[in-house]
N, C-alpha and C positions, 0 to 999 in steps of 0.2 A: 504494500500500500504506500502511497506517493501523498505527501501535502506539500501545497504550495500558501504560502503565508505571505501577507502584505496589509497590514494595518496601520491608518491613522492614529487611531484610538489604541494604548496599550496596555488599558487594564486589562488583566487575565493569560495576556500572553507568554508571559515568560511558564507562567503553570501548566496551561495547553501546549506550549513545546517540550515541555520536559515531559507529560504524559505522551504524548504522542512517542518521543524515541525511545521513553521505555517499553513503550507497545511494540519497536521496532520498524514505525514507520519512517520510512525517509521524507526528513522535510527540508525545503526548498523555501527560502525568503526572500522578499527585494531586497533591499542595500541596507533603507532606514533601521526595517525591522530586524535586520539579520546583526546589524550594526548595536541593536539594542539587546536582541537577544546575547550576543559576543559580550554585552560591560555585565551582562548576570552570567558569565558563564555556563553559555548554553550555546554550540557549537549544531550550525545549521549549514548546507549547501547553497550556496550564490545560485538566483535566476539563471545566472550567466552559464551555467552548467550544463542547463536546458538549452539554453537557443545556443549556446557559444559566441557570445557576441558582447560588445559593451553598451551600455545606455544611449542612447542617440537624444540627440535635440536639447540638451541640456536635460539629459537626464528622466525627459518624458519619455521616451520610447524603453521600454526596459521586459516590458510583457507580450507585446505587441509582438509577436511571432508564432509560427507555425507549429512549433515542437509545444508551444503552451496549449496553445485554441486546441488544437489535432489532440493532446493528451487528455482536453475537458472533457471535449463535443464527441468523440469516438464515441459510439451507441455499444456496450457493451457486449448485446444481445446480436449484434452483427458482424460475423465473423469474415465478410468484407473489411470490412473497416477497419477490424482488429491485423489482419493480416496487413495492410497496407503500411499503420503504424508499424508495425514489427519491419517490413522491410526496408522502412526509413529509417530505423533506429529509434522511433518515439513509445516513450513509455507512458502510460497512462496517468491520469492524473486523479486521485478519488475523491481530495477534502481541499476545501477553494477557502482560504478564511483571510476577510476583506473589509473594512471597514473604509469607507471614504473617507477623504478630507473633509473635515465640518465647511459649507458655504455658509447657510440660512445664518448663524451667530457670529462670524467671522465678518460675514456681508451686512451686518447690523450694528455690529460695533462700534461703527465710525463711517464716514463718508469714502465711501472708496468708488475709484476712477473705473471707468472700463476696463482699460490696460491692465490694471490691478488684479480684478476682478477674473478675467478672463486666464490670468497665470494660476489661480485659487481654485479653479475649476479641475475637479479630478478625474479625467477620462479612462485611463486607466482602471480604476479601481472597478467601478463602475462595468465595465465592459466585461470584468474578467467574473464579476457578481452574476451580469444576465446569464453568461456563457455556462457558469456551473449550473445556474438556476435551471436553464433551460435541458439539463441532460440530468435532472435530477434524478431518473430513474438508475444513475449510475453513480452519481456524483453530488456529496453533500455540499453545500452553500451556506456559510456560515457567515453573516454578517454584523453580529453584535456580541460583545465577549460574555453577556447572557445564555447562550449557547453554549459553550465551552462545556458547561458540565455534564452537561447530557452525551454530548459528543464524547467525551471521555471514559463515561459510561456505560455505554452503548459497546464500543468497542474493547471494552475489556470483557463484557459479559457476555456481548453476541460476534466478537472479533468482526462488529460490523458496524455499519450508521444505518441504523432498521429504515426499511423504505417509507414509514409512516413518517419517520421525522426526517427524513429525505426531504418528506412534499412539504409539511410544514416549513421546515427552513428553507424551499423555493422558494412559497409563497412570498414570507419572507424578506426573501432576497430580492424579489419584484419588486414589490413595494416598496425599498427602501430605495431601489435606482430609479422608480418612479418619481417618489418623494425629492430625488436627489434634484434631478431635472426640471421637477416641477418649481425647487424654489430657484433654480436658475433661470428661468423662462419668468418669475416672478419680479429677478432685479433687471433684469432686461427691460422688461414690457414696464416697469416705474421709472426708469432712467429713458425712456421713449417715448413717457407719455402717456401710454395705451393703457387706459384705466380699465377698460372691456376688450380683452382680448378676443378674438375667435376660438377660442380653446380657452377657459378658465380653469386651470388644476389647484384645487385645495388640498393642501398638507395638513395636518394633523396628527398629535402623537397620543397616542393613550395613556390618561392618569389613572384610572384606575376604573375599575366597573363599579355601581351604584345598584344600591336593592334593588330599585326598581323603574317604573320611569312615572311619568305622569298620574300614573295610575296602577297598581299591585299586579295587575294582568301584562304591564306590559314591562320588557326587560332594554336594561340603558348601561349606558357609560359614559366617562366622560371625558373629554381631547381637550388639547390647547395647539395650537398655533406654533411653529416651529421657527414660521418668520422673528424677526425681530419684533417686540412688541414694548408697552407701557407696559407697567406695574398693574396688575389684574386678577380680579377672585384665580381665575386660571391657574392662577401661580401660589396664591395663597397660601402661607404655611396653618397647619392643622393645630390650635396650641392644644384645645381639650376637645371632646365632646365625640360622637360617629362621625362617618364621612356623611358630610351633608348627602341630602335625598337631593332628586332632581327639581323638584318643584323648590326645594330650599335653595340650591344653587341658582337658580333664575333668578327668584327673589335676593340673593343675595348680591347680584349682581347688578339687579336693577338699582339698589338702596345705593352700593357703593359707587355707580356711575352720577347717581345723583350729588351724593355728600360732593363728590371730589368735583364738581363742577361748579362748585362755589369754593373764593377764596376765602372769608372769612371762617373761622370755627363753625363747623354745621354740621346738624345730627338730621337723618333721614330715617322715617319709621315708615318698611313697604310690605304691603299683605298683596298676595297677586300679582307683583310684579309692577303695582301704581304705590305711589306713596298714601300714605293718612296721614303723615306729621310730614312736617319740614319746618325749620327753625336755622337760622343764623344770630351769632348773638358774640359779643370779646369774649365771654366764659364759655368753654364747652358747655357747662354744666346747663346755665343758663339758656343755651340752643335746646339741650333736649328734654328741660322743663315746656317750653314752649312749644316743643315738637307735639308731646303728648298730648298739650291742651286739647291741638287739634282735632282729637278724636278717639279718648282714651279707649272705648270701647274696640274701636276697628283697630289701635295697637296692640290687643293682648293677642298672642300668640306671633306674634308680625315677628320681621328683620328689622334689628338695628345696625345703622353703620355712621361712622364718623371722619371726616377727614383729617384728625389730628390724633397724635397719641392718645389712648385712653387714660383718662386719670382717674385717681382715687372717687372725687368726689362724684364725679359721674358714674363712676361704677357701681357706686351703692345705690344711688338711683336707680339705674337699669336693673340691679340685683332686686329692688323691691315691686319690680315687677314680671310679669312672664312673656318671655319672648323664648322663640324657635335658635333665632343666632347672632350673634353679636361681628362685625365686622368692620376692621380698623386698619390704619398705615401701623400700628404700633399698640401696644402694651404695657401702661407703668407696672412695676412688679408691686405696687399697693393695689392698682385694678386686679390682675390677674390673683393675687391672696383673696382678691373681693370674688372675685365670679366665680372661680375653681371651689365656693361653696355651694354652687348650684349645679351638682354637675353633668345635668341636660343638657344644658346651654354648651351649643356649639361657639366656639370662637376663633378666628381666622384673622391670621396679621397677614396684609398684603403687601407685598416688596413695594421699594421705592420707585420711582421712574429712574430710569437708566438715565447717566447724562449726557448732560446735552452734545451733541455732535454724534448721537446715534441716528438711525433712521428705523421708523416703521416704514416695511412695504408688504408685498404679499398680498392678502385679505385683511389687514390690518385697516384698510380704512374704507371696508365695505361693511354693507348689510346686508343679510339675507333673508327672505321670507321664502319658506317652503311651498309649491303647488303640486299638483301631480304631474308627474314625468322630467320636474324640472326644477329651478331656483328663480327667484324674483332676487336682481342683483341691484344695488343702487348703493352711491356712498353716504357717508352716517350724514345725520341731519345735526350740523352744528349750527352755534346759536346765529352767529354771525350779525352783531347789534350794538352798537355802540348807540349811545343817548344823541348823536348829531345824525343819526338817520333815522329817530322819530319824529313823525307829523302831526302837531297837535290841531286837530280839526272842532274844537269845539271851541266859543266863546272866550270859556275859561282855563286857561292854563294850570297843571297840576302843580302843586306845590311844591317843593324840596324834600319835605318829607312823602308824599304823595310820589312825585317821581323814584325816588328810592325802592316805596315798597312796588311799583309798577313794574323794575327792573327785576328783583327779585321773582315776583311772581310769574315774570314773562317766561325767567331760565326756570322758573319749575315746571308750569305749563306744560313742556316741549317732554317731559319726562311720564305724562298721564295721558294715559288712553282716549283716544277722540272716541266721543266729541269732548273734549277736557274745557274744564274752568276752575280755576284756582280764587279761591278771595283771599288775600295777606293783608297783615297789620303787623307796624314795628320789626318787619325781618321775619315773621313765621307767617304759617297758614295758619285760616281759622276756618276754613272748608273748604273741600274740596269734591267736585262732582265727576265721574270719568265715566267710560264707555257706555255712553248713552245713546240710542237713536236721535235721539230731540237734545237739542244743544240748549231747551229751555228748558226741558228735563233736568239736564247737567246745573244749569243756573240755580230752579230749585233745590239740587240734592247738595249744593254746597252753601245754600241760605240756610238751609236746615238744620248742616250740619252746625254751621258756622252761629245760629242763633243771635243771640244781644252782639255776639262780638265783629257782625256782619256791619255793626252800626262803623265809620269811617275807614273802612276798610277799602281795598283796591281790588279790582275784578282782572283778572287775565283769561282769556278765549285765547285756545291756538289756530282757531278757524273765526272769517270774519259772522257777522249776525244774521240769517239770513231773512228776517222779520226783527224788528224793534221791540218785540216782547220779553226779552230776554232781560234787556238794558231795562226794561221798566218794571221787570221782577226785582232786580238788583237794586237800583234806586229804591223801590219800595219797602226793601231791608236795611238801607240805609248807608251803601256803598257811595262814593265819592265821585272813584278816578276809575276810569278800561283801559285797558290796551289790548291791542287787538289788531291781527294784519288789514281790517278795511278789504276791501275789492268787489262786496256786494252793489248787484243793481239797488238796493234798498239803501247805499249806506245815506244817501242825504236823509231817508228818514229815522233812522239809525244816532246819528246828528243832532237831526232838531229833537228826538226824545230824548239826549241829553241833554242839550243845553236848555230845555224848560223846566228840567231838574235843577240844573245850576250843577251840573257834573261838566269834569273833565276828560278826554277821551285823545288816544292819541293810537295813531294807525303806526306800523312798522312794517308793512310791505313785506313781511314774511311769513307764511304759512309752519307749522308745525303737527302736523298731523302723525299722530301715533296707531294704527290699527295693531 
């Protein structure tokens, strides 16, 4: 039995070559690996053995020969082919173990050139992965030093690589040169431009499988992104609690996409995947007192998340109520003695943002909506709003404090299910109405919720009015100030049912629409 070895990655390999020549197998390394294996002393055969030849092109051509391919691809069961090898002098090859050069994190890490990029690209590795994969009826394909033990395994006890995990490690091995090219065709098509390619390939690695999915009937798991990315639940470290459920992870994701899109200290509380608190405030604590007002009831059981380290004082707050999972950049070790007495409560520190002079690409700044046979692709909806590109169309201009919370409540808005309406005061919500058919449905169910505190309070719609009834439910609880993208045929009367209120109203020419 023959291996040939060539690894990027080299955990495991010096123990997979020392098992392998105890077996008695002859192994065969590139330069790198063999070079590595030589400082642990472990004595392997040069490629160059094989083909007889030295590295061509600086070094990239080194596999790229006939005595390799001819030793993979030989069909074992065909004694053509086997005979042909024999009169060439080529010897078979049985166990291909290859890890590419990492692109997807290398190509993230910083700004890098074409020219750069295009020397980072591992052809080799890649080619020699398909070639095994593809004869796997003969020939094992080992692409991740997670294998290693099986392989070693196997051939001690059945002096073979059983044909079951044969096929597994093709597959395998497919997949990962898929993956490989898919995120290369990734920094291509961003460095080009081409946000919608003709061919969109998504990458994905798996973290781990999940009880269940949406529902106890159906079976899930969960992936992250390989591209380079922000700091993301995806990544999240586990401090206590189970691996969140799938409906937990969405919600968790939604909460922390919220908190983190406000800079001040802000505490988001989301059930469903819409929020029911949201609060900014200089004290944490003080945001997710304010969060809760919102809507103690539709908070118990809900996600919390925060964009600031957790502290003490906020953690005994959250502790004196019941929540599903807690979600933060951070941990004081007084929070954590405080939560780790509730020990249901999941909780999840999310990495930092990588700095700056990385890039996301990839799928990193798409969304997708699922349909049958296919994907709905579009890039994420950011807020894109600065205060000199509101149009204030009413009489009366909104006040200082009035504009503040209009601002706030626009970027929460963008984050609840249309037809959404948010009413805030002082930096938090005090109702909120979402996925409603009737956008004056929505207006009631966050007057309702919102009660006495609906009195000076600010209105935000992510879609404009399509009837003035809306504006004149709002008014009649006692709201002040809208904001709202405007573009209805109705909006002059939209307008004048403002201004006979003596309300403020300011259009922003931007839609937000969350299905």
């Amino acid at each position: 039995m023959r291996a040939l070895l060539s690894v990027a990655n080299r955990d495991g390999i010096a123990t997979l070559a020392r098992g392998l020549l105890d077996l008695g197998v002859e192994v065969f390394a590139t330069d790198g690996t063999r070079g590595f294996l030589a400082a642990e002393r472990i004595p392997v055969a040069p490629v160059s053995e094989l083909t007889q030849g030295s590295p061509l092109v600086g070094g990239q051509v080194k596999t790229f020969h006939h005595a390799v391919y001819a030793g993979i691809l030989a069909r074992r069961n065909d004694q053509a082919q086997l005979d042909e090898l024999h009169e060439q002098g080529i010897g078979l090859i049985d166990l291909v173990v290859v890890n590419v050069k990492p692109f997807a994190p290398a190509i993230g890490a910083k700004l890098v050139g074409l020219d750069e990029a295009i020397e980072m690209i591992d052809v080799g590795g890649a080619a020699l992965l398909g070639a095994a994969a593809r004869n796997s009826a003969g020939v094992a394909a080992a692409s991740d030093p997670a294998h290693y033990p099986v392989i070693i395994q196997e051939l001690r006890e059945l002096g073979l690589v059983s044909p079951e995990t044969r096929a597994r490690l093709a597959a395998e091995a497919f997949s990962t040169v898929a993956a490989y090219h898919a995120e290369i065709a990734a920094y291509l098509n961003q460095i080009s431009g081409n946000i919608f390619p003709s061919r969109l390939a998504i990458v994905l690695e798996k973290v781990d499988d999940l009880r269940y999915g949406e529902n106890p009937h159906q079976r899930a798991a969960v992936y992250r992104e390989t591209t380079h990315r922000s700091g993301t639940v995806a990544d999240a470290t586990r401090l206590q609690g189970d691996l969140p459920s799938f409906n937990n992870l969405l919600d968790l994701d939604a909460a922390y996409r919220i908190a983190r899109d406000y800079t001040a200290p802000t505490v988001a509380i989301v059930k469903h995947t819409d929020p029911v608190g949201l609060a900014s405030h200089d004290e944490l604590v003080e945001a997710y007192r304010h969060a809760v007002e919102t809507d103690p009831v539709a908070a118990f059981g809900g996600i919390v998340a925060v964009n600031r380290e957790l502290d003490g004082a906020t953690a005994r707050e959250i502790a004196a109520n019941s929540y599903e999972a807690v979600v933060a950049p951070g941990f004081s070790q007084s929070a954590l003695g405080i939560l780790r007495g509730k020990p249901g409560l999941e909780l999840l520190a999310v990495p930092p943002d990588p700095t700056e002079g990385m890039r996301d690409y990839g799928i990193a700044s798409l969304d997708f909506k699922r349909i049958a046979g296919g994907l709905l692709v579009e890039t994420q909806d950011e807020l894109g709003l600065d205060r000199g590109q509101l149009q204030v169309v009413t009489t009366r201009r909104p006040t200082l404090d009035e504009l503040t919370d209009l601002l706030f409540a626009w970027r929460a808005v963008r984050h609840v299910r249309s037809n959404a309406v948010v009413l805030a005061r002082n930096g938090a919500t005090v109702g909120i109405g979402a996925g409603q058919a009737s956008r004056l449905v929505s207006v009631e169910i966050a007057v309702r919720r919102a009660g006495d505190r609906a009195k000076l309070a600010v209105m935000a719609s992510d879609a404009y009015f399509p009837f003035p009834d809306g504006i004149q439910a709002a008014s009649g609880a006692g709201v002040t100030a809208i904001i709202q993208p405007g573009g209805s045929i109705r909006d002059e009367m939209a307008i004048e049912v403002a201004d006979r209120h003596h309300m403020a109203m300011v259009f922003t020419g931007r839609r937000h629409f969350r299905h």
